[in-house]
C-alpha positions as CSV (number, residue, x, y, z in Angstrom):
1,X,95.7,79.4,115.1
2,X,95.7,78.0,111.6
3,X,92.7,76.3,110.6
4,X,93.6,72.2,110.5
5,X,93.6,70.3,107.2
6,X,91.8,67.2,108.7
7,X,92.3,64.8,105.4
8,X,89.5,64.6,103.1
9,X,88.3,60.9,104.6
10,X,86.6,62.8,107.3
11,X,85.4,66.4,106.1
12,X,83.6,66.6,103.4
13,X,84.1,62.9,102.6
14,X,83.4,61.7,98.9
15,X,81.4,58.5,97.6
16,X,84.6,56.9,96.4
17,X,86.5,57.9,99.1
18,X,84.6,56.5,102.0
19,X,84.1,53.4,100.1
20,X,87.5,53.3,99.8
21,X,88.0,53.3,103.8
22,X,85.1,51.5,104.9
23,X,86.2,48.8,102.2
24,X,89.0,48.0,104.4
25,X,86.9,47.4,107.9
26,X,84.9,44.6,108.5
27,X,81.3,44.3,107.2
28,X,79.8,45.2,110.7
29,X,81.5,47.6,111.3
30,X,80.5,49.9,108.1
31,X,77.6,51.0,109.6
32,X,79.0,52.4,112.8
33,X,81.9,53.9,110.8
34,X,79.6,56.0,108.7
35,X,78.1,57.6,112.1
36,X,81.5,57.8,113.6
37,X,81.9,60.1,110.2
38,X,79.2,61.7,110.1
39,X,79.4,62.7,114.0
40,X,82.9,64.4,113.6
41,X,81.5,66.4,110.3
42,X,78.8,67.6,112.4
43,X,81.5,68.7,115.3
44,X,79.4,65.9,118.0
45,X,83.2,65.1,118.6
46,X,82.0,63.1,122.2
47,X,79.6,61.5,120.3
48,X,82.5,60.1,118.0
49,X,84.2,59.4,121.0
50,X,81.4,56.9,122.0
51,X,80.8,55.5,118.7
52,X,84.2,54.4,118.4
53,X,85.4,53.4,121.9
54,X,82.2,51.0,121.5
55,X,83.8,49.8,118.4
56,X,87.2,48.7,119.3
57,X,85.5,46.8,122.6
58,X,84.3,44.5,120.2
59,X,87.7,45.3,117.9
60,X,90.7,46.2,119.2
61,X,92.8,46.4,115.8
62,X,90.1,48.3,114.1
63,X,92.2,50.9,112.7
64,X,90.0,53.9,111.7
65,X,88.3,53.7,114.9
66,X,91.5,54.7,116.6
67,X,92.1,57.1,113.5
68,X,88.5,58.4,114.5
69,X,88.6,58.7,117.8
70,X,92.2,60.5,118.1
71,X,90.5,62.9,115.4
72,X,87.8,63.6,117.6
73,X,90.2,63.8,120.7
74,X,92.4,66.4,119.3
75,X,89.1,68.4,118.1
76,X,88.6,68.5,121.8
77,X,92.2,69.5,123.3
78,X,93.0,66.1,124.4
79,X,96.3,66.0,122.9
80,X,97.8,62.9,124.9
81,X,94.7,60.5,124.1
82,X,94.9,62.1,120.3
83,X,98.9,60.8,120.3
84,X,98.0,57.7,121.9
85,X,95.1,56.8,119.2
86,X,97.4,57.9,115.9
87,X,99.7,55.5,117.4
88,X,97.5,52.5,117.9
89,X,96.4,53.6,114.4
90,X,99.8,52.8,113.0
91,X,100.6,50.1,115.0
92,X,97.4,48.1,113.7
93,X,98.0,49.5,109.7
94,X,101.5,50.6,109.1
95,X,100.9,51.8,106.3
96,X,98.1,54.0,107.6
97,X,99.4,57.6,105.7
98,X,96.0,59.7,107.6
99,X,97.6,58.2,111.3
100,X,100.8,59.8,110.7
101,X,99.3,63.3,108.5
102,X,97.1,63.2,112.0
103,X,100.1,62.4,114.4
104,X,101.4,65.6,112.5
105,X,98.9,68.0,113.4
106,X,98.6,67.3,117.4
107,X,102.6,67.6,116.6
108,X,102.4,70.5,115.1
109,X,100.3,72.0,117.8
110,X,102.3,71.5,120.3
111,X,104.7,73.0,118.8
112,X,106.8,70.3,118.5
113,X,108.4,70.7,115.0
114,X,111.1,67.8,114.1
115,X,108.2,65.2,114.9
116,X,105.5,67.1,113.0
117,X,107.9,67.3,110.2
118,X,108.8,63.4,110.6
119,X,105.2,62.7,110.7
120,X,104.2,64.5,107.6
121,X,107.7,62.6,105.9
122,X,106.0,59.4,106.5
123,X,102.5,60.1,105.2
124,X,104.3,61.2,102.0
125,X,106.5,58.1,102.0
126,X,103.5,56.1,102.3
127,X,101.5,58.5,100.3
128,X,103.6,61.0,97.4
129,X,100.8,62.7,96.0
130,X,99.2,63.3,99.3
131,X,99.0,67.0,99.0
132,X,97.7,68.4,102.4
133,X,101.3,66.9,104.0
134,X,103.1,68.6,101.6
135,X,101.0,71.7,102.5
136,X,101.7,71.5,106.3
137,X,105.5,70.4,106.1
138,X,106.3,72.9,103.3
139,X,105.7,75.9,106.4
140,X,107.3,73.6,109.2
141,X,110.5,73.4,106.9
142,X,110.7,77.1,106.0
143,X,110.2,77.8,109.6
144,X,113.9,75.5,110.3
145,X,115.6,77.8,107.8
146,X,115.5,74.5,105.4
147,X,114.0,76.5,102.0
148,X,115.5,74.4,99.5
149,X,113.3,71.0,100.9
150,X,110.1,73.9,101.4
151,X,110.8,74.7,97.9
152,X,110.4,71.3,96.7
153,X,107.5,70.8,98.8
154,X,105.8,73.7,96.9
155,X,106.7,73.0,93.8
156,X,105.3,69.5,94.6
157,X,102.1,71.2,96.0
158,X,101.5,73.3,92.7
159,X,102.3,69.9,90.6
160,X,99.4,68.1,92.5
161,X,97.4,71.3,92.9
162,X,98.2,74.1,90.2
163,X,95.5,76.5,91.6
164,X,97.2,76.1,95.3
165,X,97.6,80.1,95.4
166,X,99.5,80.2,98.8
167,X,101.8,77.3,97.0
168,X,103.0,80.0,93.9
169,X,103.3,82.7,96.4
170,X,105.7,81.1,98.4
171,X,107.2,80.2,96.0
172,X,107.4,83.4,94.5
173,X,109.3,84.5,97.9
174,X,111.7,81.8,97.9
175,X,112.2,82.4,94.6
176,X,113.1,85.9,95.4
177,X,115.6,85.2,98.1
178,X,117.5,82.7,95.6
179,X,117.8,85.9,93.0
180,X,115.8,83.8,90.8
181,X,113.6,86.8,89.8
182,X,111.9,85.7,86.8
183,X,110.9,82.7,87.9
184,X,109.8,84.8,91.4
185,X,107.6,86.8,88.9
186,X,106.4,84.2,87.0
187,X,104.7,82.8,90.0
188,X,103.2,85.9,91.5
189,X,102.0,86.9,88.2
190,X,99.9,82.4,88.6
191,X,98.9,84.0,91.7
192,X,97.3,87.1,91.1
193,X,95.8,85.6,87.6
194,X,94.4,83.0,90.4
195,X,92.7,85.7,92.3
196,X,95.1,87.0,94.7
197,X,95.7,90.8,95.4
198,X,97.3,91.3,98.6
199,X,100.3,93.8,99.3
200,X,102.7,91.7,99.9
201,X,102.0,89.6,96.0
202,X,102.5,93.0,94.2
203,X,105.5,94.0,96.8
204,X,106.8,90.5,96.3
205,X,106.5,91.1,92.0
206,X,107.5,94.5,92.2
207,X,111.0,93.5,94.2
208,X,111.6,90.7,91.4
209,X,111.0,93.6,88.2
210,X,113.1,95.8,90.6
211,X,115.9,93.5,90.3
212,X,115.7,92.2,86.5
213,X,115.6,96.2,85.8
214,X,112.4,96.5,84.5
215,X,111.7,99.3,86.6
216,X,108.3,100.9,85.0
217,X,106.8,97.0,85.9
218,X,108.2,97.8,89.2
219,X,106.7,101.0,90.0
220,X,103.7,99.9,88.6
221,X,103.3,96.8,91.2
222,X,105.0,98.9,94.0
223,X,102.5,101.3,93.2
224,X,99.5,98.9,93.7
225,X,101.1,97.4,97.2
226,X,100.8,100.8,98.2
227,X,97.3,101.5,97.1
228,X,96.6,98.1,99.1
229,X,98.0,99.1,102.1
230,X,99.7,102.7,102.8
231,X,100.6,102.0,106.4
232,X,103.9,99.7,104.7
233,X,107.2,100.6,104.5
234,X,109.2,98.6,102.1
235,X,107.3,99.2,99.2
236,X,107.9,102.6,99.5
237,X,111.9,101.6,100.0
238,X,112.0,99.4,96.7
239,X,109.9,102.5,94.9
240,X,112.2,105.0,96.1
241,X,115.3,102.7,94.6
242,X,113.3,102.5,90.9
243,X,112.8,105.8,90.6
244,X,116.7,106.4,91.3
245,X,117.6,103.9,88.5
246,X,115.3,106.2,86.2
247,X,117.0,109.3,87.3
248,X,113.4,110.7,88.8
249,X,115.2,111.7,92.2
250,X,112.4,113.9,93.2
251,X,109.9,111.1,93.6
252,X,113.0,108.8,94.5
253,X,113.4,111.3,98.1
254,X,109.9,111.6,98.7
255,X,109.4,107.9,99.2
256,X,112.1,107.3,101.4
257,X,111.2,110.5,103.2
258,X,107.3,108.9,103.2
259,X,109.3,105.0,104.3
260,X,111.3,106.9,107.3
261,X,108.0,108.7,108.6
262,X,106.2,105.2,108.8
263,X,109.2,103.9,110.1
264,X,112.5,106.4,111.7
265,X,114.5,103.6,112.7
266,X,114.2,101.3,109.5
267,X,117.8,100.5,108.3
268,X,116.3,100.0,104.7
269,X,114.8,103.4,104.4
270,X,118.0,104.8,105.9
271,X,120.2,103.1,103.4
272,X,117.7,103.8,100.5
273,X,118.2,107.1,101.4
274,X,121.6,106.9,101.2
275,X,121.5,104.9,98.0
276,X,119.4,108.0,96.2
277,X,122.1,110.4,96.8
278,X,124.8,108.4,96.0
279,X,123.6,108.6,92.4
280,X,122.6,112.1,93.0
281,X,126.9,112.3,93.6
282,X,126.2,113.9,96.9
283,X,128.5,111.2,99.4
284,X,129.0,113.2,102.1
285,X,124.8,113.3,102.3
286,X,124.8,109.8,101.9
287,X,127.7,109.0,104.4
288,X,125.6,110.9,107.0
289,X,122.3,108.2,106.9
290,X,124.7,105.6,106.6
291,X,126.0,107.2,110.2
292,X,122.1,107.4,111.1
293,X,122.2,103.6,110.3
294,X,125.1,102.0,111.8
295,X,124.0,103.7,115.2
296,X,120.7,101.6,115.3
297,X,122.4,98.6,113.9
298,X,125.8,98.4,113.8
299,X,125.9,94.7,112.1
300,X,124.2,96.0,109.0
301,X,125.9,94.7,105.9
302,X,124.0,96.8,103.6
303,X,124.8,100.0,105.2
304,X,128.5,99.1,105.2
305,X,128.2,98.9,101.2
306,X,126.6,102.4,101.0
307,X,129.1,103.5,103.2
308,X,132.5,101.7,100.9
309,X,130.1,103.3,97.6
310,X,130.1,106.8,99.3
311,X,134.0,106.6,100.0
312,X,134.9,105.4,97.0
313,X,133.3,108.6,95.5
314,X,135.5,110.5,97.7
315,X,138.3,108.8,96.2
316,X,139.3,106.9,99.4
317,X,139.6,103.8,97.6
318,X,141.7,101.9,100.8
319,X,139.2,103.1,102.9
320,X,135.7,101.7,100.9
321,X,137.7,98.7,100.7
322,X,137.7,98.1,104.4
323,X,134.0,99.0,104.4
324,X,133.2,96.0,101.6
325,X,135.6,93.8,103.8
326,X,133.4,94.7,106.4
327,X,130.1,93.7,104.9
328,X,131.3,90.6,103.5
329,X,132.4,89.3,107.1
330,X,129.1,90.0,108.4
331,X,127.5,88.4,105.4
332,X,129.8,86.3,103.3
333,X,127.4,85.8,100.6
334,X,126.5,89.3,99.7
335,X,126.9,89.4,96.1
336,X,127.1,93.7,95.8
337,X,129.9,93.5,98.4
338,X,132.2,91.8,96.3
339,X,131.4,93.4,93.4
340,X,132.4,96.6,94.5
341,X,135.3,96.0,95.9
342,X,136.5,94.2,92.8
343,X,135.7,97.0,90.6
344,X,138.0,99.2,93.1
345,X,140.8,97.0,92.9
346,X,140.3,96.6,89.3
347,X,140.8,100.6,88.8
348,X,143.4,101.4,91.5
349,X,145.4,98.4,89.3
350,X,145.2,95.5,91.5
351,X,144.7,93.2,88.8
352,X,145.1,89.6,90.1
353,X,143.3,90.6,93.2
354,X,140.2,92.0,91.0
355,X,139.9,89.0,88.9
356,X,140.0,86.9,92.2
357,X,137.0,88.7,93.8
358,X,135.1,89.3,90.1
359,X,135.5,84.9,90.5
360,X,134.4,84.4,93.9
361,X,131.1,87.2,92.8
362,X,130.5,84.8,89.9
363,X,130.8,81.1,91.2
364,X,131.0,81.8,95.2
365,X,127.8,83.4,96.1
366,X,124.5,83.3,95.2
367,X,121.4,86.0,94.6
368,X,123.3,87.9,91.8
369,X,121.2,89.8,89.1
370,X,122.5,88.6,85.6
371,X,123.0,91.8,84.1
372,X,125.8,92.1,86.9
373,X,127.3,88.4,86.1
374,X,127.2,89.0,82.8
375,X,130.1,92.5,83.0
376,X,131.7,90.6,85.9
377,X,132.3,88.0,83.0
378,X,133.2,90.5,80.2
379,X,135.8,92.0,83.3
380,X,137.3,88.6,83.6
381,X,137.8,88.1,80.3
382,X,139.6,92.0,79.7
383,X,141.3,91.6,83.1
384,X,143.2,88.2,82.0
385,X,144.3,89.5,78.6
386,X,145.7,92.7,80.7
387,X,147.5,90.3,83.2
388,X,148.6,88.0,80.3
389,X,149.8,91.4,77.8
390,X,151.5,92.7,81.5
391,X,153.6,89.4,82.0
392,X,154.6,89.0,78.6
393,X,156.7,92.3,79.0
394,X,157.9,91.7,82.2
């Protein structure tokens, strides 16, 4: 279980900041609201139990003796009397931003996302630079599939907390995903300058150089993820696919030979394979681990690529067509699908259809690498002189 992020008004509480609470209670209750403290720092949680239920006998709007109490009840398990004391919480202080963070971590551990999400929400609202919400919701909304608002949420963590290392990291990944590779880099590189050397930072790096073609940078990091941890398999995938863009097809086989022991059923080592003899010209070798891959997974757009890149090497252009049309239904926003298939159309002289698909590569779907945007441009640009020069003489 992740280790709660209690806020900093009860663990390890400053001067400034406890005067800042106890300056809202009354004068006789200070006293008793230091000990309340002091007994949930020192993990006497039943104690703080005590402490405060005597308190709100005498008060029963005392805010920060429910916030208290519900603190201590959720230390103990009690989720429902944790809930219940967060709520009386807000109901006394609306505007009571450690309630609601609190509210959000009994949510949370039950599981229950939207509300520990909504919880978090309204500590921010009440509180925008409060930076351990941001740190829980940022996780919460990546887990709903919602990166762009986990994004943000990151980005707002490493504005209030530029050292957050976890914060650049995911970032770095999300980043990644977008086909925003240099800024992907650029905060893995904050991260391990910030002390972090895991695997998955120099896989993460390596993936990003990978994809902006700096492939030495790439081998370099891919190299280190492996040092880190040899039991992996994708950095030896992403190697093996480097090496192949420098022509060094010996190492190139080895690592997806070293990715398909560690792994025999891992579509990305299969199709890595694939992708190295492909630029080795040997299709019918890559058409046959393209075979190996489709029968663990037959939904695999990737594999349908290799397999439409391997045809059209045989020349069956109709035929590698069908296999990009294939990807792009099971993944409409594969950028390499439509690519290719425009490039086919383009030189079996399907003109209007190429520029089409060369458009919807450049303004349709996302995750593109530049260098690939940038000749889907210059084909544009040839294509519609061709199709104006071929309706002037018609």
């Amino acid at each position: 279980m992740k280790k709660k992020l209690y806020p900093a008004l009860i663990l390890s509480v400053g001067i400034a900041m406890l005067a800042t609470i106890l300056s809202c209670s009354p004068p006789s209750f200070v006293k008793e609201l230091r000990k309340a403290e002091k007994q949930l720092d020192s993990g006497l949680y039943a104690h703080a139990v005590k402490t405060c239920t005597a308190m709100l006998s005498r008060d029963p709007l005392l805010a920060q003796a429910y916030l208290y109490r519900g603190i201590a009840y959720h230390k103990q398990g009690n989720s429902g009397l944790a809930l219940a004391d967060f709520s009386s919480a807000i109901q006394t202080r609306p505007g009571y931003a450690e309630a609601f963070y609190n509210r959000g971590l009994v949510y949370e551990d039950l599981a229950d996302t939207d509300k520990a999400i909504s919880s978090y929400t309204n500590a921010i609202d009440l509180n925008p630079r409060y930076a351990e919400a941001y740190e829980r919701r940022a996780p919460l909304l990546e887990s709903q599939m919602d990166f762009s608002s986990a994004a943000q949420d990151y980005r707002k963590l490493v504005e209030l907390k530029p050292k957050h290392v976890q914060a650049h990291f995911r970032l770095a990944v999300l980043y990644l995903d977008e086909g925003q590779f240099h800024k992907s880099t650029q905060h893995c590189a904050t991260a391990i300058k910030l002390g972090m050397k895991t695997p998955a930072i120099y896989l993460t790096r390596g993936i990003g150089y990978l994809f902006m073609g700096c492939y030495d940078d790439a081998i370099n990091d891919l190299d280190s993820s492996v040092k880190l941890d040899k039991s992996q398999v994708e950095p030896y995938i992403y190697r093996a696919v480097a090496y192949t863009h420098k022509g060094i097809f010996d190492k190139a086989l080895d690592d997806c030979s070293a990715a398909i022991e560690r792994d025999p059923e891992n579509i990305k080592a299969l199709n890595s394979t694939a992708f190295v003899y492909l630029q080795m010209n040997k299709p019918e070798t890559a058409m046959e681990y393209c075979r190996k891959a489709l029968d663990i997974d037959p939904y695999d757009a990737g594999t349908y690529i290799n397999l439409g890149l391997a045809l059209d090497k045989k020349g069956s252009f109709s035929d590698a067509i069908a296999q990009f049309d294939k990807a792009i239904s099971l993944k409409p926003n594969l950028p390499e699908a439509y690519f290719n298939k425009a490039e086919i159309l383009e030189k079996t002289g399907m003109v209007s259809r190429a520029l089409e698909v060369y458009r919807v590569f450049i303004y349709g779907v996302q995750g593109a690498p530049q260098t690939d945007i940038t000749l889907a441009q210059k084909k544009i640009r040839e294509l519609e002189l061709k199709l104006r020069t071929m309706e002037k003489k018609e």
